[in-house]
C-alpha positions as CSV (number, residue, x, y, z in Angstrom):
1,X,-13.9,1.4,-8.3
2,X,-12.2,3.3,-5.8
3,X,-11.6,7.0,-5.7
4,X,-9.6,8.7,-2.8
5,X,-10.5,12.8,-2.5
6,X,-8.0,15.0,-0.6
7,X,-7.7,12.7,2.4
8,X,-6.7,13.8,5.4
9,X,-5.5,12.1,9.2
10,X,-4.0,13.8,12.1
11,X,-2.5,12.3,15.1
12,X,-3.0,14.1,18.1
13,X,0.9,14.3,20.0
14,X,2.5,15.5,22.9
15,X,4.5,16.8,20.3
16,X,1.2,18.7,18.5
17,X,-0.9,17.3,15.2
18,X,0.7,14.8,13.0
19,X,-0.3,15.6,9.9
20,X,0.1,11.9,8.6
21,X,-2.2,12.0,5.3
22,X,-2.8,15.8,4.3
23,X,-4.7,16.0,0.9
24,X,-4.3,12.5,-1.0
25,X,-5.8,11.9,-3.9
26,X,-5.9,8.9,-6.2
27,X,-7.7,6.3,-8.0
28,X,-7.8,2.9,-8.7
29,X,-10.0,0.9,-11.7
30,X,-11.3,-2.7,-11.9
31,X,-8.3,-5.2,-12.3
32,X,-5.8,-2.7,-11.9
33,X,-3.1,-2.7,-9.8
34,X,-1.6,0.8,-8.1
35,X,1.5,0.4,-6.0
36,X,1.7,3.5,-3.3
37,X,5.6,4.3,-2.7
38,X,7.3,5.9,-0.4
39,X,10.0,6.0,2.5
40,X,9.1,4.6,6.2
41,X,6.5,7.7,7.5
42,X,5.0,8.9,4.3
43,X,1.5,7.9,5.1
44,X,0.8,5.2,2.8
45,X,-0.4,2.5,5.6
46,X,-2.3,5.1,7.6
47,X,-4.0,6.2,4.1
48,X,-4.8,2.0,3.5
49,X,-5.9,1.8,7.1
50,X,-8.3,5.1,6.3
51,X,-9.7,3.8,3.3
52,X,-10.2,0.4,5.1
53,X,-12.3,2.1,8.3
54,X,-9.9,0.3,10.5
55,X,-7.6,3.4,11.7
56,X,-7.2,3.6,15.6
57,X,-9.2,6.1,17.0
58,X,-8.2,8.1,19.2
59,X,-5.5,9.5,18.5
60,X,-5.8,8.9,14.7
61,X,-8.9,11.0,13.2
62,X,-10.0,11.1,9.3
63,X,-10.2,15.6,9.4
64,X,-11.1,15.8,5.5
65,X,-11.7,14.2,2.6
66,X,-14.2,11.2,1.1
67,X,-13.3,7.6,-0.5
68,X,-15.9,6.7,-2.5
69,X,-15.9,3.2,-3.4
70,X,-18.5,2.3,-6.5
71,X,-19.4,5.9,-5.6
72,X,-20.6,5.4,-1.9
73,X,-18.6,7.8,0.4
74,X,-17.1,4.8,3.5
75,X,-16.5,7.9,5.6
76,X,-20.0,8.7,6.0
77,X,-21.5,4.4,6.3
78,X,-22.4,3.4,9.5
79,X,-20.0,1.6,10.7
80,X,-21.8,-2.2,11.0
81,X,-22.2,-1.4,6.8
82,X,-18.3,-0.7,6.8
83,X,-18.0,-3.8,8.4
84,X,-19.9,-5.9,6.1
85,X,-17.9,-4.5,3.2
86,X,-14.4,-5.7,4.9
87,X,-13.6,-9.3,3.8
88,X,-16.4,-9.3,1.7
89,X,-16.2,-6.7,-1.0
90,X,-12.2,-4.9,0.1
91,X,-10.1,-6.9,2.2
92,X,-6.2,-6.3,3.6
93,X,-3.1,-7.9,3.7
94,X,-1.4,-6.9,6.7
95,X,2.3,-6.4,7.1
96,X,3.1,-8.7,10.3
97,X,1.1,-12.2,9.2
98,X,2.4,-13.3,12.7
99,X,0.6,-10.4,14.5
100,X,-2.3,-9.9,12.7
101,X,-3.1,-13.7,12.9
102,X,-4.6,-15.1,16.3
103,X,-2.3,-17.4,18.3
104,X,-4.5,-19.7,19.7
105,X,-6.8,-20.6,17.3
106,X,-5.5,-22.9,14.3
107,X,-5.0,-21.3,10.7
108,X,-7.6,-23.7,9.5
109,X,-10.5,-22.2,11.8
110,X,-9.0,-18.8,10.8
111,X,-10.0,-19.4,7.7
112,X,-13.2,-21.3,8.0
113,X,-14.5,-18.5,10.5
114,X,-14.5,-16.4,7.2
115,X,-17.2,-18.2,5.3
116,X,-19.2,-19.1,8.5
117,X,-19.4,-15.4,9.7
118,X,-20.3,-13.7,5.9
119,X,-21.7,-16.4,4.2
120,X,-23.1,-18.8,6.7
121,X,-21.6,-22.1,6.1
122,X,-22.1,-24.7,8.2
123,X,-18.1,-25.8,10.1
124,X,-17.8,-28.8,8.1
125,X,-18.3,-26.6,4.6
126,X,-16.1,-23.9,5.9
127,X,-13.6,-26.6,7.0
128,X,-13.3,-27.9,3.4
129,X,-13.3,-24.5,1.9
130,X,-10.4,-23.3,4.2
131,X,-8.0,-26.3,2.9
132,X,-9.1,-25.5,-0.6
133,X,-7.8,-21.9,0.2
134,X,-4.9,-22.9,1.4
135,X,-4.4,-25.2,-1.5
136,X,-4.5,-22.4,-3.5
137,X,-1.9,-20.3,-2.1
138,X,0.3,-23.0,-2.0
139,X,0.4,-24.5,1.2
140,X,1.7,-28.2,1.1
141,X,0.1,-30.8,2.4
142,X,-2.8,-28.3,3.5
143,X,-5.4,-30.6,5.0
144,X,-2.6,-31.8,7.8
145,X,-1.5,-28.2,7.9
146,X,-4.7,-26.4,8.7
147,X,-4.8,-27.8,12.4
148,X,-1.2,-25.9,12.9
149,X,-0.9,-22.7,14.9
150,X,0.4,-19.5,13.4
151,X,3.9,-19.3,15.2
152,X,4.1,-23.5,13.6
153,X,4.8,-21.9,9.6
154,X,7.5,-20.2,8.7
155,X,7.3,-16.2,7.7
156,X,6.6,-16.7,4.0
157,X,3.9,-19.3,5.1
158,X,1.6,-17.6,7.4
159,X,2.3,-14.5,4.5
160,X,0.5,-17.1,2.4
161,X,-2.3,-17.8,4.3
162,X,-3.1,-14.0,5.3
163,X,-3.2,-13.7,1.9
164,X,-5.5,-16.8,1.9
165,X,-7.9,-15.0,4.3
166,X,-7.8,-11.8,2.3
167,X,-8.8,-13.4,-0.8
168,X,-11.4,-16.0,0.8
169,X,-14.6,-14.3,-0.2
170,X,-13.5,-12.8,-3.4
171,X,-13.2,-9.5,-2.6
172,X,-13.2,-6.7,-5.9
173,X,-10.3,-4.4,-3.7
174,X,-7.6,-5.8,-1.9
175,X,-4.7,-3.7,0.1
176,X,-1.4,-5.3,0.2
177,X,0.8,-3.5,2.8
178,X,4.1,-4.2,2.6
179,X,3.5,-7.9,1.8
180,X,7.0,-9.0,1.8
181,X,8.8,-7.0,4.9
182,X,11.3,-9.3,6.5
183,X,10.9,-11.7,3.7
184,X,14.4,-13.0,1.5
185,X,14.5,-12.1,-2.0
186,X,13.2,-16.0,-3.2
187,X,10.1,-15.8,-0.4
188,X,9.3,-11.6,-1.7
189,X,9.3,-13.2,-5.5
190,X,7.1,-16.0,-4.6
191,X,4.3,-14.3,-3.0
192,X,4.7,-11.2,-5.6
193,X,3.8,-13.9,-8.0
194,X,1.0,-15.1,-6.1
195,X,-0.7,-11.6,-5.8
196,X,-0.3,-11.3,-9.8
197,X,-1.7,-14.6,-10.3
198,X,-4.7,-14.2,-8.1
199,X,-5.5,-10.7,-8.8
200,X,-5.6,-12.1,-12.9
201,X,-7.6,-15.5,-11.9
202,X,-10.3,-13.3,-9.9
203,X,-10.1,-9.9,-11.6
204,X,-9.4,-8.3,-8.0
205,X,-8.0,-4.7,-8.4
206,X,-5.0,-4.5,-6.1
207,X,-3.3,-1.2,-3.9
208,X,0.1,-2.3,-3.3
209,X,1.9,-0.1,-0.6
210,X,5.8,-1.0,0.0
211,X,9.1,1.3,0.0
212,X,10.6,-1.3,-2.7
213,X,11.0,-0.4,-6.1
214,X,12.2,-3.4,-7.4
215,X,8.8,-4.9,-5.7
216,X,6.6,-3.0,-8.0
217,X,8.8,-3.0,-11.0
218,X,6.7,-6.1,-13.2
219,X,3.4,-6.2,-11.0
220,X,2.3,-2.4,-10.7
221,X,0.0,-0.7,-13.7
222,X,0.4,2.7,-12.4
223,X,2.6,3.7,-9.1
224,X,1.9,6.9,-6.8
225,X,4.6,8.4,-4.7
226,X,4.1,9.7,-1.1
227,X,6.5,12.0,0.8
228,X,5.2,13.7,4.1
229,X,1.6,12.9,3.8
230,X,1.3,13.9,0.0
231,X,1.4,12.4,-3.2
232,X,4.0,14.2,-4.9
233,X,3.7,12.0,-8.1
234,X,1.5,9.7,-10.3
235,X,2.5,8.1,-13.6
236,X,2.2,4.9,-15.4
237,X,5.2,2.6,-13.9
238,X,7.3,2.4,-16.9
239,X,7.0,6.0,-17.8
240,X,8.0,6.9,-14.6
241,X,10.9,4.8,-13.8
242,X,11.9,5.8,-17.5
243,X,11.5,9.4,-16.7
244,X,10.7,10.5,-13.3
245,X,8.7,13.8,-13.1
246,X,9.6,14.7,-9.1
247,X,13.4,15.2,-7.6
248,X,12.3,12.7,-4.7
249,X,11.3,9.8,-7.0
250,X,14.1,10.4,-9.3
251,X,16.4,10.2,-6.1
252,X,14.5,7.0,-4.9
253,X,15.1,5.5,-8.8
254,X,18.9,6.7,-8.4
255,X,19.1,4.9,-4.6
256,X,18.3,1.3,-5.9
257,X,21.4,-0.8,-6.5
258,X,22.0,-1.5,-10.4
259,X,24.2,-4.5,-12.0
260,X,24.9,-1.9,-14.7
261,X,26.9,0.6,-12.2
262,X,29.7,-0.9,-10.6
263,X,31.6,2.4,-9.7
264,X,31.3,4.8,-7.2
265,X,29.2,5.1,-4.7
266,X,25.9,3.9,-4.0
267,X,23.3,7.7,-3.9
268,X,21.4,8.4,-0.9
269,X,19.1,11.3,-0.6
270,X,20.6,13.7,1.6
271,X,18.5,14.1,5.0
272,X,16.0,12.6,6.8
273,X,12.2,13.0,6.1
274,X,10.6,16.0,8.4
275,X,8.7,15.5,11.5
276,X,5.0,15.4,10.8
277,X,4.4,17.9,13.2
278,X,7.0,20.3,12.0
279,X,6.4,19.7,8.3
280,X,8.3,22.6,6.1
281,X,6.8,25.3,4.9
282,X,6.5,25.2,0.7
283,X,7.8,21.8,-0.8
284,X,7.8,19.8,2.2
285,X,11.1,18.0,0.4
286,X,13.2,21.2,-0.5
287,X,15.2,21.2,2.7
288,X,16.4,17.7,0.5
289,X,16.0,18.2,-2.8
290,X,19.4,19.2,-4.9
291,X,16.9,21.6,-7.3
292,X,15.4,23.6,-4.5
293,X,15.0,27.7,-5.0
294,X,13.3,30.3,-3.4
295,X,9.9,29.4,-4.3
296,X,10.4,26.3,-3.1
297,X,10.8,26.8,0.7
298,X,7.9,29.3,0.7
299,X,5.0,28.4,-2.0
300,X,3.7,24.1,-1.7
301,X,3.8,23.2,-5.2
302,X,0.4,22.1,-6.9
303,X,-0.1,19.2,-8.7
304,X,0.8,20.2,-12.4
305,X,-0.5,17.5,-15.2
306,X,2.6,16.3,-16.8
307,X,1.2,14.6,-19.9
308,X,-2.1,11.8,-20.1
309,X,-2.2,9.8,-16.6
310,X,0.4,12.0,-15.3
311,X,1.4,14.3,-12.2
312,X,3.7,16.0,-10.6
313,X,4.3,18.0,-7.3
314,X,6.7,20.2,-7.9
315,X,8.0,23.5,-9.3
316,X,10.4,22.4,-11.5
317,X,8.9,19.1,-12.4
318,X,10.0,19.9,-16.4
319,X,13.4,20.1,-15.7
320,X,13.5,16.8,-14.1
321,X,11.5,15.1,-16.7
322,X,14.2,16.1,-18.8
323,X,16.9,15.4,-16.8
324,X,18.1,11.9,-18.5
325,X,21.2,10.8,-16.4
């Protein structure tokens, strides 16, 4: 449905040229769902935002690259075709519900505006079609609700009805971007459960981005890992929290807290990620990485198959595949 081909984005700085996306690469099939992981920085909401045709320009610019959805390049469509494609066919679930919904218009005509602008509905269908929606997601008492104002539901509410608007027109992609930010554990659970239901009830193939591993645990199909504006690895999700194939998502796997491991101390990952304008020469992650050698700060590693469905960035991605601690 949706094949990404060596993507890039820059940034123009004062600083110099972010690279934010530099080469990604990945796919996604009908009903699947692909969680993009990563730290804050990596490029996985400026890829979203790319593949969407909604990145700021200037100073964002797509440099390279095509994403081919059903095998039309979006880079190259006009950009009123683009347009009709958003909430129709791909929609996005933004990361700040509070932002990205308008303030002065009520979540009800939010919603409705969505079947009178793309399918022509007259106010009172829409109307009914927006309560049903927010029925759906789980809204109580939604009729009385829908005249409310954004800034009158609670964070895990106006979540819910972003979601509402994503899903309003039954689109076949949707891009979830950091869905739960800022949301306690109960509220994350809830609407990770509503994403799952939906995405089986409609078939919708779903890009999860987030920097939580325990998010994607029992929702994601297959997970790709981005440091520095790369995908450094792609694997199946239990295959790779079993055995991780790259130093940086074995140290991510290592940093979440487990019931299990009640001594020592929690890991970190030594360092910060580099400046996207002063990215490293070779592995952009060896200045980080406890297995770094020679070749590592001067050649970028390719991405070497590691077994059916599987990649890996790195050098020495055999020795971490086997290392089993």
């Amino acid at each position: 449905m949706l094949d990404v081909q060596g993507l890039r984005v820059e940034f123009r700085t004062r600083d110099g040229v972010a690279r934010a996306v530099n080469g990604v690469s990945y796919q996604v099939h009908p009903g699947e769902t692909l969680a993009v992981l990563g730290e804050s920085g990596s490029g996985k909401s400026v890829t979203a935002q790319a593949v969407m045709g909604i990145l700021d320009t200037p100073p964002g610019k797509v440099t390279g690259g095509r994403v081919l959805f059903h095998g039309r390049d979006l880079l190259t469509l006009p950009e009123d075709e683009r347009r009709r494609l958003r909430g129709a066919r791909m929609a996005m679930v933004f990361q700040d519900a509070l932002s990205a919904l308008n303030p002065v218009m009520t979540v009800g005509d939010q919603l409705a505006e969505m079947f009178t602008v793309h399918r022509g509905a007259s106010r009172r269908d829409a109307r009914a079609r927006a309560v049903e929606l927010m029925d759906r997601v789980r809204i109580p008492a939604a009729r009385e609700r829908a005249r409310d104002y954004p800034h009158q539901f609670s964070g895990g509410m106006r979540q819910r009805i972003m979601i509402a608007m994503a899903i309003a027109l039954e689109p076949e992609l949707l891009i979830a971007d950091e869905p739960t930010t800022a949301l306690d554990v109960t509220v994350q659970a809830q609407v990770m459960d509503l994403l799952a239901e939906l995405r089986r009830d409609l078939g919708t193939a779903l890009v999860l981005i987030t920097h939580d591993l325990g998010v994607v645990a029992e929702v994601a199909d297959r997970i790709a890992v981005m440091y520095a504006g790369r995908i450094v690895e792609t694997a199946p999700v239990h295959a790779l929290y079993e055995r991780p194939a790259h130093p940086y998502t074995r140290g991510l796997l290592d940093s979440v807290p487990r019931l299990d491991r009640r001594d020592g101390e929690l890991y970190a990952i030594q360092g910060m990620p580099p400046s996207l304008t002063r990215v490293p020469p070779g592995c952009a992650f060896h200045p980080r990485c406890p297995r770094a050698r020679e070749v590592c700060r001067t050649e970028e590693p390719p991405s070497h198959p590691v077994a059916d469905g599987r990649a890996s960035a790195c050098h020495f991605w055999k020795e971490t595949l086997d290392d089993l601690r």
